[in-house]
C-alpha positions as CSV (number, residue, x, y, z in Angstrom):
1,X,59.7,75.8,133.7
2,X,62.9,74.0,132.8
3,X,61.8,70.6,133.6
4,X,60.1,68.7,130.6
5,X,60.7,68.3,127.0
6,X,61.1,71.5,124.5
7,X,57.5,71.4,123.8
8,X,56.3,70.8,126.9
9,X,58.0,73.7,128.2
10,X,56.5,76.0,125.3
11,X,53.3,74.6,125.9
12,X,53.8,75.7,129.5
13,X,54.9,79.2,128.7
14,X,52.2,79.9,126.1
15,X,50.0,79.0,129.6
16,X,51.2,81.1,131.5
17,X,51.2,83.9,128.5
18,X,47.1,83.3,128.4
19,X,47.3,83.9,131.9
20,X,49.1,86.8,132.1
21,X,47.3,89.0,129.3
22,X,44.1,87.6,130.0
23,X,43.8,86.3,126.6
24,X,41.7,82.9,125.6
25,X,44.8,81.2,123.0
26,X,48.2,81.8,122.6
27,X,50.1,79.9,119.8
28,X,53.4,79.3,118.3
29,X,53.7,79.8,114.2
30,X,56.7,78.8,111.9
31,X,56.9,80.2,108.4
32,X,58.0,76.7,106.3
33,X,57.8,76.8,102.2
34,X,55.4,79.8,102.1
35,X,53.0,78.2,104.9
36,X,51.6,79.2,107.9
37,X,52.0,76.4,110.2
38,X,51.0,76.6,114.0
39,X,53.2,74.2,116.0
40,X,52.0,74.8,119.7
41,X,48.9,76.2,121.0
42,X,47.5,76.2,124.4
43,X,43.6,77.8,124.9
44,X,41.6,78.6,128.0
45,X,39.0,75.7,129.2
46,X,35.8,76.5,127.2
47,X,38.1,79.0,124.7
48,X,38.5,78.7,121.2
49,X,40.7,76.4,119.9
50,X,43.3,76.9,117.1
51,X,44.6,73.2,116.4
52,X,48.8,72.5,115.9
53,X,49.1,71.8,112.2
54,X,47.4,74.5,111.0
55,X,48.2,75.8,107.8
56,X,47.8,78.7,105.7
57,X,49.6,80.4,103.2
58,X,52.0,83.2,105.0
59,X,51.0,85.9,103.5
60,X,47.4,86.0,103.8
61,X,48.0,85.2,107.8
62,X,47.9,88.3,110.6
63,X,51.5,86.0,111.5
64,X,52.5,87.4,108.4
65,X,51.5,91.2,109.8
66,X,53.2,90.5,112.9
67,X,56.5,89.7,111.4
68,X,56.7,92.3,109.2
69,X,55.6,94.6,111.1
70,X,52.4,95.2,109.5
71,X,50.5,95.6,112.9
72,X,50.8,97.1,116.4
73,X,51.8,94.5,119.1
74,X,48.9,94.8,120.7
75,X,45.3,95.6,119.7
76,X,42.9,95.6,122.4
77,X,40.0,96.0,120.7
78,X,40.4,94.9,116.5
79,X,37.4,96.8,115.6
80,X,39.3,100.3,116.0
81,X,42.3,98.7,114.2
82,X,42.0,99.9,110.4
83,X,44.5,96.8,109.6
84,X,42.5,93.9,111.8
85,X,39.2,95.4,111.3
86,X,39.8,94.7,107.3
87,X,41.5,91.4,107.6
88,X,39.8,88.0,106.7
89,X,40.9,86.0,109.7
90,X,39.8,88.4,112.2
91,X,36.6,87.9,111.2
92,X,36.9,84.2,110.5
93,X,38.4,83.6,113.6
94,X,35.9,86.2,115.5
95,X,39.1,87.8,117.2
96,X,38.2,90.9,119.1
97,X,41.9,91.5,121.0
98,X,45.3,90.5,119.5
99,X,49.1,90.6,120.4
100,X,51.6,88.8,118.9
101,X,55.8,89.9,118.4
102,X,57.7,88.1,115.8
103,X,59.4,85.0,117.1
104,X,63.4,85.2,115.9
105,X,65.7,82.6,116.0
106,X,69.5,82.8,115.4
107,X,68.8,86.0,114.0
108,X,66.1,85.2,111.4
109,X,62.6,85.5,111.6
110,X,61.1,82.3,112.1
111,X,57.6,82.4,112.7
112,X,55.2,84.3,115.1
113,X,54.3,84.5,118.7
114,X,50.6,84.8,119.2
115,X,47.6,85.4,121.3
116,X,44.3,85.8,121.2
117,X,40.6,87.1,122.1
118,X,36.9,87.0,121.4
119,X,36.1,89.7,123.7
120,X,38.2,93.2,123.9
121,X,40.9,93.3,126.2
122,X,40.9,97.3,126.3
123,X,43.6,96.8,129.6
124,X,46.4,95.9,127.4
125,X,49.7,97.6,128.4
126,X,53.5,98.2,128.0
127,X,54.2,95.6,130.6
128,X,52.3,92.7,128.5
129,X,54.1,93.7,125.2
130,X,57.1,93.1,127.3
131,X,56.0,90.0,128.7
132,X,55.3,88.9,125.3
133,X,58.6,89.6,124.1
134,X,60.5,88.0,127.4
135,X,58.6,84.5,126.6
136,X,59.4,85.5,123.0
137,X,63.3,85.1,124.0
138,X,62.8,82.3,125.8
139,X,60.9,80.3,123.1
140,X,63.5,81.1,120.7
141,X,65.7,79.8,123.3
142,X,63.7,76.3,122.9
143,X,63.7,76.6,119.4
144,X,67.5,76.5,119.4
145,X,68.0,74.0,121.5
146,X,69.5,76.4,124.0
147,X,68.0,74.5,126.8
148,X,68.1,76.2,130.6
149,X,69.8,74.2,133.1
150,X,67.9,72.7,135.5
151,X,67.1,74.8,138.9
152,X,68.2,78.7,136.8
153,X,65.1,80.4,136.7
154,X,62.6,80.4,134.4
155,X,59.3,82.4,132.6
156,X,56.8,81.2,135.6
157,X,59.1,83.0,138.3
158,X,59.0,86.3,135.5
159,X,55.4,85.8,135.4
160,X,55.1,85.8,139.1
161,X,57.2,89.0,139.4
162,X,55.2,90.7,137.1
163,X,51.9,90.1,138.5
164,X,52.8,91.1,141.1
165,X,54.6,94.3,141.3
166,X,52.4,96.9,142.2
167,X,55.0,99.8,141.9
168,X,58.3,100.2,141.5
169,X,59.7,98.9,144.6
170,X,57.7,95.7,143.9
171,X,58.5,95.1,140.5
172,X,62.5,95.9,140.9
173,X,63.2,93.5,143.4
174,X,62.2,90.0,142.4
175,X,63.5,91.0,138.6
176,X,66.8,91.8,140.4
177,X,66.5,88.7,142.3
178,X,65.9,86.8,138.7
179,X,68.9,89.0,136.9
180,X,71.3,87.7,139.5
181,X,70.3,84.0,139.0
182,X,70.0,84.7,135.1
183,X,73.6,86.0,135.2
184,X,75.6,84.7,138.2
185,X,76.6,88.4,138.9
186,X,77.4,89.2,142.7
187,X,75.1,92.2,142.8
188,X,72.7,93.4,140.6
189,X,70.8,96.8,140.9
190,X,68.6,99.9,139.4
191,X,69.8,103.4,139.0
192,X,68.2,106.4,138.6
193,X,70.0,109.0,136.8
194,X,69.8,112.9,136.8
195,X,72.1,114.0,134.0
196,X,71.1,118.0,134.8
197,X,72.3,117.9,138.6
198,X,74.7,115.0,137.5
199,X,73.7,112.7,139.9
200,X,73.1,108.8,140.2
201,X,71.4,107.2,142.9
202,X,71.1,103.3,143.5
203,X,67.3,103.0,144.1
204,X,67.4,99.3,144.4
205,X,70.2,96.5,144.9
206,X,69.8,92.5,145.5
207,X,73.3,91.5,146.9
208,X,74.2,87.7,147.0
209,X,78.0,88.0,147.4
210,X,81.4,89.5,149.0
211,X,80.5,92.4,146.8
212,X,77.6,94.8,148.1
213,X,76.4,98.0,146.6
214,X,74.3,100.1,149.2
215,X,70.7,101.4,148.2
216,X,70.6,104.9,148.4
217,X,74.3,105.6,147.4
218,X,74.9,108.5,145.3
219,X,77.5,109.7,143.4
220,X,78.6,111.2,139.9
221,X,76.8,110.7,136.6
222,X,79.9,111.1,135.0
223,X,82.3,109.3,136.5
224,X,80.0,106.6,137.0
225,X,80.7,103.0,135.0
226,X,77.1,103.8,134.0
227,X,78.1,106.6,131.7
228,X,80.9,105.0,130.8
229,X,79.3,102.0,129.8
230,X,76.7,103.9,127.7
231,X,78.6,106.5,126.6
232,X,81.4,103.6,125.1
233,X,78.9,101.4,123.9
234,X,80.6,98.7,126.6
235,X,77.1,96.5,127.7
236,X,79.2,93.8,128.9
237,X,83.1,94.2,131.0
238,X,84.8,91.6,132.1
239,X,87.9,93.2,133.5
240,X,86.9,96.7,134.5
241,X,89.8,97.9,136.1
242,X,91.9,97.4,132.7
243,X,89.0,99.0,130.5
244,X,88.7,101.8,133.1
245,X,91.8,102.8,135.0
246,X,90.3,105.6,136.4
247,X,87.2,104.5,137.7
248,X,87.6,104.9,141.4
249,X,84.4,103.9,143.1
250,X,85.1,100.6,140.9
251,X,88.2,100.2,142.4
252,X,86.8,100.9,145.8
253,X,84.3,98.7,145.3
254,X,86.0,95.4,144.0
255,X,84.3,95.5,140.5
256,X,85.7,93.4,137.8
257,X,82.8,92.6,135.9
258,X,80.2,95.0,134.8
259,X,77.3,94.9,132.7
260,X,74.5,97.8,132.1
261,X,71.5,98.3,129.8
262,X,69.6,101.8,130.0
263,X,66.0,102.2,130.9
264,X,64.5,104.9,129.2
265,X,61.2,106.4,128.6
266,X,59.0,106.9,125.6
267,X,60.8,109.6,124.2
268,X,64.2,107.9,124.6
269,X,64.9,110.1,127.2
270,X,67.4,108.2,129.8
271,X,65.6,107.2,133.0
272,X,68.4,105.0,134.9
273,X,70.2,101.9,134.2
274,X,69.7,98.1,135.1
275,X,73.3,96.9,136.2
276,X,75.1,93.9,137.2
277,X,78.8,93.5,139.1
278,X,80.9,90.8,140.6
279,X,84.2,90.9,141.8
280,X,85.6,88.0,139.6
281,X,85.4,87.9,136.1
282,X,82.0,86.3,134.2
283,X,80.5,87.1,130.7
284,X,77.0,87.5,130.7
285,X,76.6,87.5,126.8
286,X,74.3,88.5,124.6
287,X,71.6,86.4,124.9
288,X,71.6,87.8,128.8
289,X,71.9,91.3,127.7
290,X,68.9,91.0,126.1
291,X,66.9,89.5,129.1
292,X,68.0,92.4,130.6
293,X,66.9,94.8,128.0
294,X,63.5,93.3,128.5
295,X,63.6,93.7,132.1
296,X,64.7,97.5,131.5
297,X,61.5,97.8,129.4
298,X,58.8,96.8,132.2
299,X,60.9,98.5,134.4
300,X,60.5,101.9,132.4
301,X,56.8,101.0,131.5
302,X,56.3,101.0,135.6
303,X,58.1,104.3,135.8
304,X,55.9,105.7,133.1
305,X,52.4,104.4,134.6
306,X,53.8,105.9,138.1
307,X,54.8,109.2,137.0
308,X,51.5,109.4,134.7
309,X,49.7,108.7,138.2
310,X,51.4,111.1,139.9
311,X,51.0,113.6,136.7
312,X,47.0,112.9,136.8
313,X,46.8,113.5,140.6
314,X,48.7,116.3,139.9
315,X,46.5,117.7,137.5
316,X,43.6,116.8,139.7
317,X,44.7,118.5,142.8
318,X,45.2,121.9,140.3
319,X,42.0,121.8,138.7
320,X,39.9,121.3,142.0
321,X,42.0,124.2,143.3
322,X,40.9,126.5,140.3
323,X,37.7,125.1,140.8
324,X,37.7,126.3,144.3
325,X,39.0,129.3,143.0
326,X,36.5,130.2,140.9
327,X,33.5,129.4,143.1
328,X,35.1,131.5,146.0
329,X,35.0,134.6,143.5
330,X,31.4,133.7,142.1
331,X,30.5,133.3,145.8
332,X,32.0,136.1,147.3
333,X,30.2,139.6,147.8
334,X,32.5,142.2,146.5
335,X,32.0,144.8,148.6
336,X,32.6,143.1,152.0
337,X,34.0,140.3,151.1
338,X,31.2,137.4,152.4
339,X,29.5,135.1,150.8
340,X,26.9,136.2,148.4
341,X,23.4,135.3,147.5
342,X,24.9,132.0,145.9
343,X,26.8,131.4,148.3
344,X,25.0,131.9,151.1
345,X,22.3,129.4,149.1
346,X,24.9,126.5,148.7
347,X,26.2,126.6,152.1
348,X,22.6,126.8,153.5
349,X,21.7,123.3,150.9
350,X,24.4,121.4,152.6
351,X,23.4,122.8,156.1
352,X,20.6,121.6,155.7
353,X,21.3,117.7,154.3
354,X,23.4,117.7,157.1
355,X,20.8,118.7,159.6
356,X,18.0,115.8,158.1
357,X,20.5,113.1,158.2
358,X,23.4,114.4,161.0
359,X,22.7,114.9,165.1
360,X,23.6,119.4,164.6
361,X,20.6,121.9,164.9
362,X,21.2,124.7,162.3
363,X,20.9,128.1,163.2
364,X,19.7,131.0,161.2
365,X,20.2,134.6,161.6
366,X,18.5,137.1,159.4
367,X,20.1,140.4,159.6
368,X,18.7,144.1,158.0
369,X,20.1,147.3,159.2
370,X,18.1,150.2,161.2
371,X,16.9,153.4,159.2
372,X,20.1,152.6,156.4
373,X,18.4,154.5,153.9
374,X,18.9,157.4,156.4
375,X,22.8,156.9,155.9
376,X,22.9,156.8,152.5
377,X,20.4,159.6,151.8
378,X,22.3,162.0,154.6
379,X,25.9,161.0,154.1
380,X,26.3,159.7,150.8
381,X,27.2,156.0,149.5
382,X,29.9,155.8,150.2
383,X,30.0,156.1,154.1
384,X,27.0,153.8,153.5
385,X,29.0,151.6,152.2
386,X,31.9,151.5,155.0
387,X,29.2,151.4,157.3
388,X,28.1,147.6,154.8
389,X,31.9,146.9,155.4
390,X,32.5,147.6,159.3
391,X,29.3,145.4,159.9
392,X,29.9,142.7,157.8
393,X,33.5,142.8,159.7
394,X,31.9,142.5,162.7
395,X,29.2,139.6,162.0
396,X,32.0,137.5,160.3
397,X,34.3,137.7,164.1
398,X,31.6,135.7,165.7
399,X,31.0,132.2,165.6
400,X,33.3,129.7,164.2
401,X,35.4,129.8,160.3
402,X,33.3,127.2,159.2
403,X,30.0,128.8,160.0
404,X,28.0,131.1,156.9
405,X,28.5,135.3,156.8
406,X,26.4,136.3,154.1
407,X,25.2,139.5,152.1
408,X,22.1,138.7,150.8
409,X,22.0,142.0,149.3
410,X,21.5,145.9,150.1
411,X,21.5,145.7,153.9
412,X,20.6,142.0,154.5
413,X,23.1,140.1,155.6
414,X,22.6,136.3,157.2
415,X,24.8,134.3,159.8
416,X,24.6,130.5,160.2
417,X,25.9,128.0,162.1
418,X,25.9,124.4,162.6
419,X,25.7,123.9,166.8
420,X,25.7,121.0,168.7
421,X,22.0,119.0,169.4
422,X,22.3,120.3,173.4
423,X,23.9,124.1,172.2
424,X,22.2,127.2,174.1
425,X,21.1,128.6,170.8
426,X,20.4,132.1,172.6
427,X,23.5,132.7,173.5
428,X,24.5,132.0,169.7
429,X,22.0,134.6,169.4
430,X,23.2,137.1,171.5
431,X,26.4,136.9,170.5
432,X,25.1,138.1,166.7
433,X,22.8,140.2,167.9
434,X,25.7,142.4,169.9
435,X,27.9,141.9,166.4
436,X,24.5,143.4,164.3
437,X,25.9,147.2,164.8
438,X,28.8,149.8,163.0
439,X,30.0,153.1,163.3
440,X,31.8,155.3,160.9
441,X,32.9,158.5,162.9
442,X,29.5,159.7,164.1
443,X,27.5,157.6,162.2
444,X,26.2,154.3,164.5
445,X,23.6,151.8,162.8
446,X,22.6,148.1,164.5
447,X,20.3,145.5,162.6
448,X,17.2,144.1,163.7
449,X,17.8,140.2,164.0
450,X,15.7,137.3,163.3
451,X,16.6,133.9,164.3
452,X,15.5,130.1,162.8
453,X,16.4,127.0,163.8
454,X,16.4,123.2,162.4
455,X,16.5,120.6,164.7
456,X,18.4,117.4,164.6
457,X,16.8,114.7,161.7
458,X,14.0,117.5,160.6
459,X,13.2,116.9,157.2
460,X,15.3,118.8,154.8
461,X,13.5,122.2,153.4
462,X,14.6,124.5,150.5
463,X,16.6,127.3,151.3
464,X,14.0,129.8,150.5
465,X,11.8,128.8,152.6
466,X,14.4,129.0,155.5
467,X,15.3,132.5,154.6
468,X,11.9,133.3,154.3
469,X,11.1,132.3,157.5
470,X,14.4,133.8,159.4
471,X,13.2,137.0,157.1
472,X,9.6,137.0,159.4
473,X,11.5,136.6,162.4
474,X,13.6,139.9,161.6
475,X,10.6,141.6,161.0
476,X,9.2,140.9,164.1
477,X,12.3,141.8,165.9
478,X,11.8,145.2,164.3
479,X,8.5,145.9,164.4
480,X,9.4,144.8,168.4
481,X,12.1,147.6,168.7
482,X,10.3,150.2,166.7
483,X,7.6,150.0,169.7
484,X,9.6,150.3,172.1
485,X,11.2,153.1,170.7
């Protein structure tokens, strides 16, 4: 970026601006004797086209809005803007998406940064407004004559970084890498800061020099040169060990020079700092300082995506535990605890997808307790209903935890499994037919058993007709044992 004339080098970064934001122009406006006048714009191929030498009167332009304010930084979509939606040029010019920062030069503001879209551009973020105002700084730069010297870095190597960091890690390191250039510093790394526990941690550090400061260090809040720094209102220190005699990880260290900017989050609260230290003197000035205060703001934007990640997983993970919560109660049978009529059903429906599509055979078992009406009638409900309890005990202690132990209601009950295409499904059988009995002191009951199966790839079925079928198959079993009684 720093070879070429002044224009040519704004022409560049307002191409790489388009690229970045995914926007179709981005132009340069200078406010001259009450006009409007657009000195460098650069549009996608096939975009629409908003020709240097433009004029319109300042105050009737959305430039005008930008610089004073008048509008957000970005709009992704003007149609929900109450401001854009009303304004003249945004239908004129059939923008859809807008973002533009006021372009200041040696304090005053000068004119307006620009970009623009016919189609929404709903993915607008944090880090493009502070894209936007990085290649603001460096066009005012330009507009200065504060020309880069050749080989420091410039907007395309910002531009890079941006795209691609990912997360944090990704981010941080080529912006550290781009700090140290931008400032000569030795070292130049991120903090993150715990003021409750007071605690600071170097999360990242790009080193280039005698002086090295270690990732993962920790040490005091408060008697870091963070706080200090912050707390003095001392960005930029050139002789450390004279401003802060008592600093003695500084003096540890080597540090002589020192320069910090805070990152913080939406609600100002302080996330870490963005630092820089050498162990010779150097200024880094204010135009510096402010790259860095830019770099602190994508930095805290990535924090704040991140922890709003995190936060929705969060959220996610708790509300598919209350909603597994809340189908366990409505599926569980309150008086012994298994699944009930619904849930016996929606296990059964997945059983049975599983089954049509899967290589398992699905067994059913259809249980109804012997002469129950007996116990209830003779020793009241409530041994009847131990005797409900010690038998569903027992049918749910066979098989395996992810197989079905159902009340259907009363005295049915239903046990299924999913088995292997080659299981021995009578020995499944058996196995539930000895668990089919309870005793409560000299009562003894047993259940009459009917078994079902689906083979491998059969056609899926509904439930009912399943249970229905498993229900005949009890039947016959009792009908069976009441003969042979």
């Amino acid at each position: 970026m720093a070879a070429g004339s002044a224009g040519q080098r704004i022409d560049r970064a307002l191409a790489v601006l388009v690229e970045q934001l995914g926007m179709e122009v981005a132009y340069v406006s200078e406010f001259r004797g009450g006009e409007r006048v657009v000195t460098h714009s650069v549009s996608v191929a096939g975009g629409p086209v908003l020709p240097v030498g433009t004029t319109h009167p300042v105050e009737e332009t959305l430039c005008h809005l930008v610089a004073s304010g008048g509008l957000p930084v970005l709009v992704g979509d003007t149609a929900a803007d109450a401001v854009m939606s009303g304004h003249p040029h945004t239908a004129a010019f059939g923008v859809a998406a807008h973002a533009g920062v006021p372009l200041t030069v040696e304090g005053r503001v000068h004119g307006a940064l620009c970009c623009a879209a016919t189609t929404p551009a709903r993915t607008l973020n944090p880090r493009d407004e502070a894209t936007l105002n990085t290649v603001a700084g460096y066009l005012a730069g330009l507009l200065t004559d504060d020309v880069r010297a050749p080989g420091e870095p410039g907007l395309r190597q910002l531009a890079d970084a941006v795209a691609a960091g990912q997360d944090l890690q990704t981010l941080t390191r080529p912006l550290l890498q781009l700090l140290q250039d931008i400032t000569g510093l030795e070292s130049t790394f991120l903090t993150l800061v715990d003021t409750t526990a007071d605690e600071l941690v170097v999360a990242y550090a790009h080193n280039s020099g005698n002086l090295v400061i270690a990732e993962g260090g920790t040490s005091s809040w408060q008697e870091s040169l963070c706080r200090r720094a912050l707390d003095e209102g001392r960005a930029d220190v050139t002789d450390v060990p004279a401003t802060w005699p008592s600093a003695a990880a500084a003096r540890q260290l080597g540090i002589i020079s020192y320069v910090s900017v805070p990152v913080r989050d939406a609600h100002d609260e302080l996330l870490g700092t963005l630092c820089g230290a050498s162990s010779n003197p150097a200024l880094v000035g204010e135009q510096n300082l402010a790259i860095m205060a830019t770099f602190a703001q994508l930095l805290s934007a990535q924090l704040a995506r991140e922890t709003a990640h995190h936060l929705q997983a969060a959220r996610a993970t708790v509300i598919e535990q209350r909603m597994n919560s809340l189908r366990e109660a409505a599926e569980r049978d309150s008086l012994t605890a298994l699944c009930n009529r619904a849930g016996i059903h929606r296990w059964l429906h997945k059983a049975l997808d599983q089954v049509a599509t899967g290589q398992q055979r699905l067994a059913v078992a259809f249980i109804d307790l012997d002469r129950f009406k007996a116990v209830n009638d003779t020793y009241g409900h409530a041994t009847g209903d131990e005797v409900l309890r010690r038998l569903a005990a027992s049918l749910a202690r066979t098989g395996r935890a992810g197989d079905l132990h159902g009340r259907l209601g009363g005295d049915e009950f239903i046990v299924a499994a999913l088995l292997p295409a080659d299981a021995c499904v009578d020995g499944w059988t058996s196995r539930v037919r000895a668990a089919a009995v309870a005793a409560v002191e000299d009562v003894h009951v047993s259940g009459s058993v009917g078994v079902v199966t689906r083979e491998p790839g059969t056609p899926a079925t509904s439930v009912e007709y399943v249970l229905d079928q498993a229900d005949q198959a009890m039947y016959q079993d009792k009908h069976a044992t009441a003969r042979t009684a």
